[in-house]
C-alpha positions as protocol buffer text, in pm:
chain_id: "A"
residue {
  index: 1
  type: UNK
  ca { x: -4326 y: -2150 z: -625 }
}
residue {
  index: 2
  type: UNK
  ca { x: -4351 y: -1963 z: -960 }
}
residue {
  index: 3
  type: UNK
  ca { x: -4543 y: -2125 z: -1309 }
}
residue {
  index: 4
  type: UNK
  ca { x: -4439 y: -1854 z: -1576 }
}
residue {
  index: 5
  type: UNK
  ca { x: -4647 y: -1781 z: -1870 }
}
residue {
  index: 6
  type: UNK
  ca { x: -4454 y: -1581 z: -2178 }
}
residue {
  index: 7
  type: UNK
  ca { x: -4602 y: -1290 z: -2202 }
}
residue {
  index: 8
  type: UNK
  ca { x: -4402 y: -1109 z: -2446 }
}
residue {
  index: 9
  type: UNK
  ca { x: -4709 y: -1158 z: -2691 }
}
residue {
  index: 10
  type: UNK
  ca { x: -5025 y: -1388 z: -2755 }
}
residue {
  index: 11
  type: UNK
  ca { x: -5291 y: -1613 z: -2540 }
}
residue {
  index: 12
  type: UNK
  ca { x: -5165 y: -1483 z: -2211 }
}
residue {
  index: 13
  type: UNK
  ca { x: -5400 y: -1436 z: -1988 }
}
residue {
  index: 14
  type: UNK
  ca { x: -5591 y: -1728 z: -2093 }
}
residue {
  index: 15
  type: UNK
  ca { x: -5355 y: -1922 z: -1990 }
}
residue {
  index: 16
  type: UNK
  ca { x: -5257 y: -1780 z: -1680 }
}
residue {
  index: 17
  type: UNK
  ca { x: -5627 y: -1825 z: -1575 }
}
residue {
  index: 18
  type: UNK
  ca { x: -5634 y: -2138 z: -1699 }
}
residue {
  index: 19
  type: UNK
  ca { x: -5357 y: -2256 z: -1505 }
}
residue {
  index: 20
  type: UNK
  ca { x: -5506 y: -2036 z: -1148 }
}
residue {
  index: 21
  type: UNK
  ca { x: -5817 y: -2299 z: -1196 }
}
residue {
  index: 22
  type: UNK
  ca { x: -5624 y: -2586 z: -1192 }
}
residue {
  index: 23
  type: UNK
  ca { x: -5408 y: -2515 z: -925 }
}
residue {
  index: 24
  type: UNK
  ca { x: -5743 y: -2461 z: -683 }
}
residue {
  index: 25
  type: UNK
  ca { x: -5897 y: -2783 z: -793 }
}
residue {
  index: 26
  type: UNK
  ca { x: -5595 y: -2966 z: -695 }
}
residue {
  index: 27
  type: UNK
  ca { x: -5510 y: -2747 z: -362 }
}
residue {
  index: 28
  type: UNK
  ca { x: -5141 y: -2651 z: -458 }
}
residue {
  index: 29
  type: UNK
  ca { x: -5059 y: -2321 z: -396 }
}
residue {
  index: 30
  type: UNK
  ca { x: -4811 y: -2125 z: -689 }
}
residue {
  index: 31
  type: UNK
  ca { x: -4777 y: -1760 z: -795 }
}
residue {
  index: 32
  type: UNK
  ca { x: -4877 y: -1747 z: -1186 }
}
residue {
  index: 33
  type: UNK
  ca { x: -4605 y: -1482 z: -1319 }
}
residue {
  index: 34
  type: UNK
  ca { x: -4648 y: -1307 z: -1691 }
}
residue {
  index: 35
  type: UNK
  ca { x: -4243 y: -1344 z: -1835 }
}
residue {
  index: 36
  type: UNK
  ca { x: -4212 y: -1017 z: -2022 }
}
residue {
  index: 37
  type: UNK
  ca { x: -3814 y: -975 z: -1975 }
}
residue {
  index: 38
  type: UNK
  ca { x: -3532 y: -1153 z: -1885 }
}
residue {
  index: 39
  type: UNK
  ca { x: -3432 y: -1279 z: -1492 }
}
residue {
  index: 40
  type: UNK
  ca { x: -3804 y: -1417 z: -1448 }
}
residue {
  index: 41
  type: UNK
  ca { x: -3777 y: -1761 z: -1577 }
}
residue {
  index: 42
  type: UNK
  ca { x: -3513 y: -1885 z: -1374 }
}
residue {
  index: 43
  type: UNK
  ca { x: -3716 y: -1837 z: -1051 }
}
residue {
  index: 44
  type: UNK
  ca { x: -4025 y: -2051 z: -1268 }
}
residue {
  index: 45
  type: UNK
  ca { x: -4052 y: -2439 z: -1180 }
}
residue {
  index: 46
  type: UNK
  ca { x: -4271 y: -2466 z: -1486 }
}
residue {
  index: 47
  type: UNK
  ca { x: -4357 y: -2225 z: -1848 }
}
residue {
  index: 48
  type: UNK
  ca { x: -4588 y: -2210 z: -2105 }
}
residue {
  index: 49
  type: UNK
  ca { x: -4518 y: -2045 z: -2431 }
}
residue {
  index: 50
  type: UNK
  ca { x: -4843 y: -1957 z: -2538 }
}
residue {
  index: 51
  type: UNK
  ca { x: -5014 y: -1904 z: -2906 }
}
residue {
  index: 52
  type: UNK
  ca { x: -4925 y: -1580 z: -3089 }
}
residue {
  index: 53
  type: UNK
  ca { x: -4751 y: -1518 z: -3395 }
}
residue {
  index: 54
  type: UNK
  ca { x: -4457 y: -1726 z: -3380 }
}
residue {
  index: 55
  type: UNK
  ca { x: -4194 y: -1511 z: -3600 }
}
residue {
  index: 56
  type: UNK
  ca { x: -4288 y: -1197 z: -3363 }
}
residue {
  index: 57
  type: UNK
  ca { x: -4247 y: -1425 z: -3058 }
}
residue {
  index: 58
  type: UNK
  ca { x: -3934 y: -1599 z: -3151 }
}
residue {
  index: 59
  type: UNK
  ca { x: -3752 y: -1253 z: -3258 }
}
residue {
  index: 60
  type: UNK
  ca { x: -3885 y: -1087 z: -2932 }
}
residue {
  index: 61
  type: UNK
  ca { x: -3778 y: -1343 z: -2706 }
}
residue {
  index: 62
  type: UNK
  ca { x: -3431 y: -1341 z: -2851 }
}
residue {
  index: 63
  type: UNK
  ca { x: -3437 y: -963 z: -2805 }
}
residue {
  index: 64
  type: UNK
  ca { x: -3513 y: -956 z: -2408 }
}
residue {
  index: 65
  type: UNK
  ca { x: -3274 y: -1213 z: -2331 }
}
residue {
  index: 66
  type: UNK
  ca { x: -3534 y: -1494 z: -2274 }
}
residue {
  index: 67
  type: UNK
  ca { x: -3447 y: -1732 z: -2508 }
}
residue {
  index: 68
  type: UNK
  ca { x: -3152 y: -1831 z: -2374 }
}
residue {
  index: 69
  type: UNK
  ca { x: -3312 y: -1833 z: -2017 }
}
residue {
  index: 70
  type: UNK
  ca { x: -3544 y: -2115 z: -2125 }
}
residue {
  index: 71
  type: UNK
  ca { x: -3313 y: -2339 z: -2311 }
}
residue {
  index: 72
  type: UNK
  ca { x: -3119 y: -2312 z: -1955 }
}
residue {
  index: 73
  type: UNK
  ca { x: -3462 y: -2391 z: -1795 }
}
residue {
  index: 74
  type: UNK
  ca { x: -3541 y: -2724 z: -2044 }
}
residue {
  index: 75
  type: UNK
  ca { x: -3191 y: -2845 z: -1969 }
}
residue {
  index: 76
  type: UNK
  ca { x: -3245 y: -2816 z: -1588 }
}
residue {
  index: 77
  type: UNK
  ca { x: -3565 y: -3024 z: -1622 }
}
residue {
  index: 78
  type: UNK
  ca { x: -3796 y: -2723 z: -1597 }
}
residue {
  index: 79
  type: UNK
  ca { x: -4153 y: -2828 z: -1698 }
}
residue {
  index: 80
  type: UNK
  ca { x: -4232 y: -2670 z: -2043 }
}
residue {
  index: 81
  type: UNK
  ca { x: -4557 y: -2607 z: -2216 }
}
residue {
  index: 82
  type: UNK
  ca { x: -4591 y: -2508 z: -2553 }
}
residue {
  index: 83
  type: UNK
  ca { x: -4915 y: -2443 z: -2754 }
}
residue {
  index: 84
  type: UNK
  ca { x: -4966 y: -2288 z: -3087 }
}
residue {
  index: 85
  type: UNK
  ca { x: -4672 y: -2066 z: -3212 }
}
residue {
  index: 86
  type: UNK
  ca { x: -4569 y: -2235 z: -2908 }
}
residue {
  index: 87
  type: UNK
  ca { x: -4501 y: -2567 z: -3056 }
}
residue {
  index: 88
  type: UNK
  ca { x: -4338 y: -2358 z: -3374 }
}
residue {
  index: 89
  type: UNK
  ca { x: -4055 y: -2236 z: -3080 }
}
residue {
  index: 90
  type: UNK
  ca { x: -4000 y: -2547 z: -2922 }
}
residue {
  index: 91
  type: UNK
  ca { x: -3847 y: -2681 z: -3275 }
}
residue {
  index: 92
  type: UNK
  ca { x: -3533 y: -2815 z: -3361 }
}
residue {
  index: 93
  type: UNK
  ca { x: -3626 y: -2722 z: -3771 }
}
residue {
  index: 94
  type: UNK
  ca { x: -3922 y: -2572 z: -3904 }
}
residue {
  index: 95
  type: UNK
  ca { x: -4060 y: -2560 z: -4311 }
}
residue {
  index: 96
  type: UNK
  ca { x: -3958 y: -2319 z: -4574 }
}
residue {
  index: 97
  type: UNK
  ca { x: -4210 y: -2060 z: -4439 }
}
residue {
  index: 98
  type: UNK
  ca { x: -3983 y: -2030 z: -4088 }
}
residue {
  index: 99
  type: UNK
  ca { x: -3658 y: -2061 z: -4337 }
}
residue {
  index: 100
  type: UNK
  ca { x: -3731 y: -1766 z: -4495 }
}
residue {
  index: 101
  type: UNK
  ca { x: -3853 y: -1559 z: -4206 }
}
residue {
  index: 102
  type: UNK
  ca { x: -3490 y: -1674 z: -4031 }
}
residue {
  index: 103
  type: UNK
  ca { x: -3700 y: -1733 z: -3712 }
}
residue {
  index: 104
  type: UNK
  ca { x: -3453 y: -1845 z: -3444 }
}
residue {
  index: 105
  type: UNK
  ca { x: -3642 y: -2146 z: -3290 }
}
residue {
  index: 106
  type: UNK
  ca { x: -3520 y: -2260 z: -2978 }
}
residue {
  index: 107
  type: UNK
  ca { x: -3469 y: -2639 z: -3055 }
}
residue {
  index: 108
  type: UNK
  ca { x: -3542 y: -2783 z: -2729 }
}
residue {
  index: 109
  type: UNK
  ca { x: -3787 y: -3072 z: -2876 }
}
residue {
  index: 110
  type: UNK
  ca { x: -3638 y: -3265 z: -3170 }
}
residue {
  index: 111
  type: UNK
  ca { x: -3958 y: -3181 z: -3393 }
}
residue {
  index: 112
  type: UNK
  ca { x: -3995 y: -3067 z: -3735 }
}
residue {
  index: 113
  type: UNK
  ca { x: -4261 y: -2864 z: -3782 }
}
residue {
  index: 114
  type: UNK
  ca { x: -4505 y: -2703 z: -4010 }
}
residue {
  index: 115
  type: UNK
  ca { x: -4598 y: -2338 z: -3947 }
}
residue {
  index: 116
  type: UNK
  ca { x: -4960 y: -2349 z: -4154 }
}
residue {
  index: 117
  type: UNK
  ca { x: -5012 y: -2705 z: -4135 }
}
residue {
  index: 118
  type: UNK
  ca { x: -5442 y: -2657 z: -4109 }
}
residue {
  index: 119
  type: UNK
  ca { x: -5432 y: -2344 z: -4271 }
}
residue {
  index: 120
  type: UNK
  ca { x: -5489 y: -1988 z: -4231 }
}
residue {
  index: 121
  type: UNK
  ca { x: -5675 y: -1795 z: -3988 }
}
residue {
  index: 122
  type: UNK
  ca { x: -6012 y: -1892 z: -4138 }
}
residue {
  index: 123
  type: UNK
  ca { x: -5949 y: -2241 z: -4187 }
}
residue {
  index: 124
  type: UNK
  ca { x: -5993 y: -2257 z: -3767 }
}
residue {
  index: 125
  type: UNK
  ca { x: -6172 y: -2536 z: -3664 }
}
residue {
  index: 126
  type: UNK
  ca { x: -6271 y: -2745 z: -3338 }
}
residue {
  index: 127
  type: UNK
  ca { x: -6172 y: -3124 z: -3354 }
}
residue {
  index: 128
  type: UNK
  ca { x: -6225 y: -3458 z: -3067 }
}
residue {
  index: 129
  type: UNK
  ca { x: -5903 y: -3549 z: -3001 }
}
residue {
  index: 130
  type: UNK
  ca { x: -5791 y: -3894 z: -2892 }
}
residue {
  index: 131
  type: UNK
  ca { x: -5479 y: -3809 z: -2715 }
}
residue {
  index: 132
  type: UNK
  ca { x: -5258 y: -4082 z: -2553 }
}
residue {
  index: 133
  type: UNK
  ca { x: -5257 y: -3954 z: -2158 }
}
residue {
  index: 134
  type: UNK
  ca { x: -5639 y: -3899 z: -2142 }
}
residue {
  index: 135
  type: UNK
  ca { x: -5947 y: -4210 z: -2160 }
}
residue {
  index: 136
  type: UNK
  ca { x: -6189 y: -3957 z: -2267 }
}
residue {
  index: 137
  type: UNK
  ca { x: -6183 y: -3743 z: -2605 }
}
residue {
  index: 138
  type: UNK
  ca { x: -6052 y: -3420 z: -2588 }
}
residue {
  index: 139
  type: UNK
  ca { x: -6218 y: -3110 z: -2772 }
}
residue {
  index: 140
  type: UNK
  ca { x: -5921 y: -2930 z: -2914 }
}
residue {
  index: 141
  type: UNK
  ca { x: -5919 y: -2559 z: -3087 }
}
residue {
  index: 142
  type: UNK
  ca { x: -5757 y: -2535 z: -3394 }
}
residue {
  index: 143
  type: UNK
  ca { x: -5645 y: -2109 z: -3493 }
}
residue {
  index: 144
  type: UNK
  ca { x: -5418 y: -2109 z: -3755 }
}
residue {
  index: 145
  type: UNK
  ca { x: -5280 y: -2421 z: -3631 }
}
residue {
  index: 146
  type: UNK
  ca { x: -4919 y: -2519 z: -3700 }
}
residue {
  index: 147
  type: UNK
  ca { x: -4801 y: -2935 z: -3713 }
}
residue {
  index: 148
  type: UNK
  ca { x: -4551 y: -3188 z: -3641 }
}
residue {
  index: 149
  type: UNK
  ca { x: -4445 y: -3355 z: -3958 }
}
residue {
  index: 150
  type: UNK
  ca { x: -4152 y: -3498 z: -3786 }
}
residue {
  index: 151
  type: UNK
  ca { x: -4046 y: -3652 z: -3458 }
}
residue {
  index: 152
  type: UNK
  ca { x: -3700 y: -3756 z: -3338 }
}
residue {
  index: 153
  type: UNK
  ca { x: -3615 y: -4093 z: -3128 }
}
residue {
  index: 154
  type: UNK
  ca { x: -3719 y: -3911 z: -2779 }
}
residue {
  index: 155
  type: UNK
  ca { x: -4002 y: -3762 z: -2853 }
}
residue {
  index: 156
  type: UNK
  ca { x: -4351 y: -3950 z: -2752 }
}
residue {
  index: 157
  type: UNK
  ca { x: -4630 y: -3879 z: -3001 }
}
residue {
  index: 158
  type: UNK
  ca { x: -4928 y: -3811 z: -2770 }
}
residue {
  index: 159
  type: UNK
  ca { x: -5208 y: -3756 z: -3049 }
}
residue {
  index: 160
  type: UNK
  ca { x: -5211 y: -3706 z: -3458 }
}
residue {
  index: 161
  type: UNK
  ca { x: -5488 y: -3539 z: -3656 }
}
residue {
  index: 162
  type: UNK
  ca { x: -5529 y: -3584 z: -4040 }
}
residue {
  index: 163
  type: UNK
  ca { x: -5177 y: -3765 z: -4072 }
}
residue {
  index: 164
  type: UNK
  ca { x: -5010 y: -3468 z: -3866 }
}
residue {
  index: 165
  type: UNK
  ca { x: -4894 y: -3508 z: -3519 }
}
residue {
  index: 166
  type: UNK
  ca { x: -5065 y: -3229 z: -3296 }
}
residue {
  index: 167
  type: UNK
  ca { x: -4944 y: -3338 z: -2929 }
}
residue {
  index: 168
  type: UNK
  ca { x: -4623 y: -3472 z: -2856 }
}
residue {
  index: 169
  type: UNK
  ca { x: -4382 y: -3459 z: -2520 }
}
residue {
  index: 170
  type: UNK
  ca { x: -3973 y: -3482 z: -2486 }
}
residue {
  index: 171
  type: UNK
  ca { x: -3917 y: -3563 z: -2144 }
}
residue {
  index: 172
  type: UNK
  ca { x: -4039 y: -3258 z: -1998 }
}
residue {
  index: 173
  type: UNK
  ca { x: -4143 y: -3078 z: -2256 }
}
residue {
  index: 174
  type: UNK
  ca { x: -4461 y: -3094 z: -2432 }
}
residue {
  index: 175
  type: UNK
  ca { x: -4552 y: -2929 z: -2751 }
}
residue {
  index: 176
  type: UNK
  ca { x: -4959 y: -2888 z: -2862 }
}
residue {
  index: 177
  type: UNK
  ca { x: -5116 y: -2756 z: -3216 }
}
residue {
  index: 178
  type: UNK
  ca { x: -5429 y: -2643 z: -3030 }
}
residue {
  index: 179
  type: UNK
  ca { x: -5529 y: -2422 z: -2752 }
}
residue {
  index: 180
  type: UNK
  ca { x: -5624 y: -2599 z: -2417 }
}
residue {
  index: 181
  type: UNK
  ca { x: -5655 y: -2269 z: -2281 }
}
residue {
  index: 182
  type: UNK
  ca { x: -5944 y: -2165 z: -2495 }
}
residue {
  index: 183
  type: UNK
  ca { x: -6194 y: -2437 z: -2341 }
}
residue {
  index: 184
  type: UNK
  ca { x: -6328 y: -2545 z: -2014 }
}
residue {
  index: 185
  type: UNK
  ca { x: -6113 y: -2862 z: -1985 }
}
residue {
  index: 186
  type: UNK
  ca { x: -5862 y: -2830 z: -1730 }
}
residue {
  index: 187
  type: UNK
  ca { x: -5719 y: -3172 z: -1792 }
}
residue {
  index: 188
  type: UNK
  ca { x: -5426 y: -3061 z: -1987 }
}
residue {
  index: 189
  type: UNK
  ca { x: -5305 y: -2758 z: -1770 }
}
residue {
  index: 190
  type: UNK
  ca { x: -5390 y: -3037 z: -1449 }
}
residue {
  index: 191
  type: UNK
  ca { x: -5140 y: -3283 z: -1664 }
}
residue {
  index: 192
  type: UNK
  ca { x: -4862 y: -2983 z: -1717 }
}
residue {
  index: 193
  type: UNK
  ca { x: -4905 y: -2926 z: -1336 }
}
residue {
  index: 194
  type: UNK
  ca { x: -4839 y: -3281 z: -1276 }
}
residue {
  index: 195
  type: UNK
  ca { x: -4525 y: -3261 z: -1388 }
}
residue {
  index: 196
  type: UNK
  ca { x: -4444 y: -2958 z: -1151 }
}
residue {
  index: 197
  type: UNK
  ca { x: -4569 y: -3084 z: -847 }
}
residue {
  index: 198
  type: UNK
  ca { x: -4458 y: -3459 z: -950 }
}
C-alpha cells in the first residue's frame, strides 16, 4: 500500500514523517511516496496536499498532469488530505485574490474559500482548537493561513476559529487551515489513516 504526499512544492517532508510515525504507533505497514509527476497517485490509497503557495501549486500540478489524477482519485473514494494551500486546492470557488491569479482549483470539496483569511506571513499564530472528531483541544499552527467562508450541503464543519471555518470533511476528503504536521500531535494524521485502513 502507497499514502502519497504532493511533493511538487511545500511542507513535504513534514508530512511524510508525520504520517511514518503514525503508521508505527498503529502497526500498519504503507510505503510513504513524494508525488512529483504524474502516474503516482493512482497506485496511492490515500494523499495529502500539503502547505505551500497555493497559486504555484495549483499551476504546477496542472502542468505534470496531476490534477486530473486526483480528481480521478476523490471520485474513486481515495482518502484526501488537504492542509494549508491545501485547503485553497481542494475548492470549488475561491475570493477575488484566487480570481485574479486564475488559479485552477480542483473543486473536489464544495468550499468557498479565503486565500489570506488570518493574514500574511507575520500575522502566524498558534491557536487551541476545539475540533468536532477529537475530546481534547487541539494546538493548531496558523502560517499565512487561508479560510472557509463557505460550505455546501455535504460538507461537515469539523472546527471554526474567529467566525471562519478552519476544518471541514466531504466524505473523504478533508480540508484544514493549519498545519498538523508542524506539531507533535499525531491525532490528525492517525484520523486521515483511519480512513485508509477503515
Amino acid at each position: 500500500m502507497k499514502i502519497g504526499v504532493i511533493a511538487i512544492q511545500g511542507a513535504v517532508s513534514e508530512h511524510a514523517e508525520a504520517l511514518r510515525k503514525a503508521l508505527v504507533e498503529r502497526g500498519e505497514e504503507a510505503e510513504v511516496v513524494e508525488i512529483k509527476h504524474k502516474g503516482i497517485v493512482p497506485e496511492c490509497s490515500g494523499i495529502v496536499i500539503p502547505g505551500g503557495e497555493s497559486t504555484t501549486l495549483c499551476r504546477l500540478l496542472a502542468r505534470e498532469g496531476v490534477a486530473e489524477e486526483i480528481k480521478e482519485a476523490a471520485s474513486r473514494g481515495v482518502p484526501i488530505l488537504g492542509t494549508c494551500a491545501g485547503l485553497i486546492v481542494l475548492a470549488k470557488e475561491g475570493d477575488e485574490q484566487v480570481e485574479k491569479t486564475s488559479q485552477e482549483l480542483l473543486g473536489i470539496m464544495d468550499t468557498k474559500v479565503n486565500r489570506n483569511a488570518f493574514g500574511r506571513q507575520r500575522d502566524s499564530f498558534e491557536a487551541e482548537l476545539e475540533l468536532e472528531i477529537f475530546d481534547l483541544p487541539y494546538t493548531g499552527i496558523f502560517i499565512r493561513a487561508p479560510g472557509i467562508t463557505e460550505c455546501g450541503k455535504g460538507v461537515r464543519v469539523l472546527g471554526e476559529l474567529d467566525g471562519m471555518v478552519i476544518a471541514a470533511e466531504q466524505g473523504n476528503v478533508m480540508a484544514l487551515a493549519f498545519h498538523p504536521e508542524l506539531t507533535g500531535d499525531l491525532r490528525i494524521h492517525q484520523y486521515f489513516l483511519d480512513k485508509i485502513f477503515g
